[in-house]
Structure formats: C-alpha cells, structure tokens
C-alpha positions in Angstrom: 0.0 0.0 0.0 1.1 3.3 -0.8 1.2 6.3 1.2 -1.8 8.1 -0.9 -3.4 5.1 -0.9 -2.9 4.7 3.0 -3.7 8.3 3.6 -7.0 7.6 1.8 -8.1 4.4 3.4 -7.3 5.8 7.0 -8.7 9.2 6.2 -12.3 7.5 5.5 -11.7 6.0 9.1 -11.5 9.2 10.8 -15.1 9.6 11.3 -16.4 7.5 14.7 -19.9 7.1 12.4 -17.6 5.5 9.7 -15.7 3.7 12.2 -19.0 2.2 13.8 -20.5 1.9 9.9 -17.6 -0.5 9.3 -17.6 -2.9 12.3 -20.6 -3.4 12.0 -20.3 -4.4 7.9 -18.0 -6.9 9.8 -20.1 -8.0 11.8 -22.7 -8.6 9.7 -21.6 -9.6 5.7 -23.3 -8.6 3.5 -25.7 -6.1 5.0 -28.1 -3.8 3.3 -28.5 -0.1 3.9 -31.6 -0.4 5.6 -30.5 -3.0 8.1 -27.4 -0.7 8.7 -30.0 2.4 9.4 -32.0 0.2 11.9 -29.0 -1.5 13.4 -26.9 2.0 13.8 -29.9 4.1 14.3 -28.8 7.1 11.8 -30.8 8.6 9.3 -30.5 7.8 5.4 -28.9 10.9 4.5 -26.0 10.6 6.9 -25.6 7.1 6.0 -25.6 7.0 2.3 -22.8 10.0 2.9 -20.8 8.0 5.0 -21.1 5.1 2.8 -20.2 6.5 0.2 -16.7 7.8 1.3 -16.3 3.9 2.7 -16.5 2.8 -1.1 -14.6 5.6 -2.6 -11.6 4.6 -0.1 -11.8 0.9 -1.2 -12.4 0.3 2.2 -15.8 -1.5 1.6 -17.6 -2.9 -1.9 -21.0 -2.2 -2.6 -22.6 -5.5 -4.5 -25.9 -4.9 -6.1 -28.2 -7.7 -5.5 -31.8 -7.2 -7.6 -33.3 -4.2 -5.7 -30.5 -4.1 -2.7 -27.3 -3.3 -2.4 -25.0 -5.2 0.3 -22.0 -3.8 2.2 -19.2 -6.1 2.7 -15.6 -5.0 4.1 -13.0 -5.1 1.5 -10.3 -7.7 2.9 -7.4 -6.6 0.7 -7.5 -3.1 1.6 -8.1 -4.4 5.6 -5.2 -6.4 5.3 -3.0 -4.0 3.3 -3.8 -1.3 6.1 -3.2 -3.8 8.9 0.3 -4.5 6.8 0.9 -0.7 6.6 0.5 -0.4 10.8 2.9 -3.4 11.6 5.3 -2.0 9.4 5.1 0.6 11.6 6.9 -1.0 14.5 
C-alpha cells in the first residue's frame, strides 16, 4: 500500500460514524443499507454519505443484488492497512 493510498483508506476512518458503519459491515456480511440504518440508528442521508466515502476509499464494496445493495468489508485493503500499521513497529 502506498502512502496516498494509506492516507485515503485511513482518512475515510476518521469519522467515529464511519468507524462504527464499518464494524458493523463486519459483523454482519453482507448487510443492506436499511439493516445498517435500523442497526446503527442514523438517518438515510448521513448514511448514504458516509457510505459513500467507505466505497470511494476501497475500504468497503458495494454489491448490487436485484433491488438491494449489500455492504461487505473489503479484505485486501483491511489487510493492506493492517500490513501498513505493523510495518510501523
């Protein structure tokens, strides 16, 4: 991982809504929107916005499924970010 492409994927974790958007993606594969909303008790609007910084950071894929869309966490990107930290030490 680079360092714009670190900057990016730690950047979109800089939010505590984005944090909690994304543990609970792990949580729960394959969510829906909707089930995130009643799950994280946020309003659409805030949570389409957040989501949509996740995907734009790689950090989470959006999979279209007929009428829904499901959230899943991105596993390379987790792993190169977790690579990037113990690099660090």
């Amino acid at each position: 991982m680079n360092k714009q492409q670190a900057a990016k994927s730690f950047a979109a974790l800089s939010e505590p809504a984005r944090v909690n958007i994304v543990t609970c993606i792990s949580r729960n594969p394959k969510i829906t929107a909707t089930d995130l909303m009643k799950k994280l008790h946020i309003p659409q609007s805030t949570l389409s916005h957040h989501l949509k910084i996740l995907v734009a950071s790689g950090l989470i894929q959006a999979e279209k499924n007929k009428r829904w869309t499901n959230y899943t966490i991105n596993t390379d990107v987790a792993d190169k970010m977790a690579a990037f930290l113990d690099a660090l030490k």
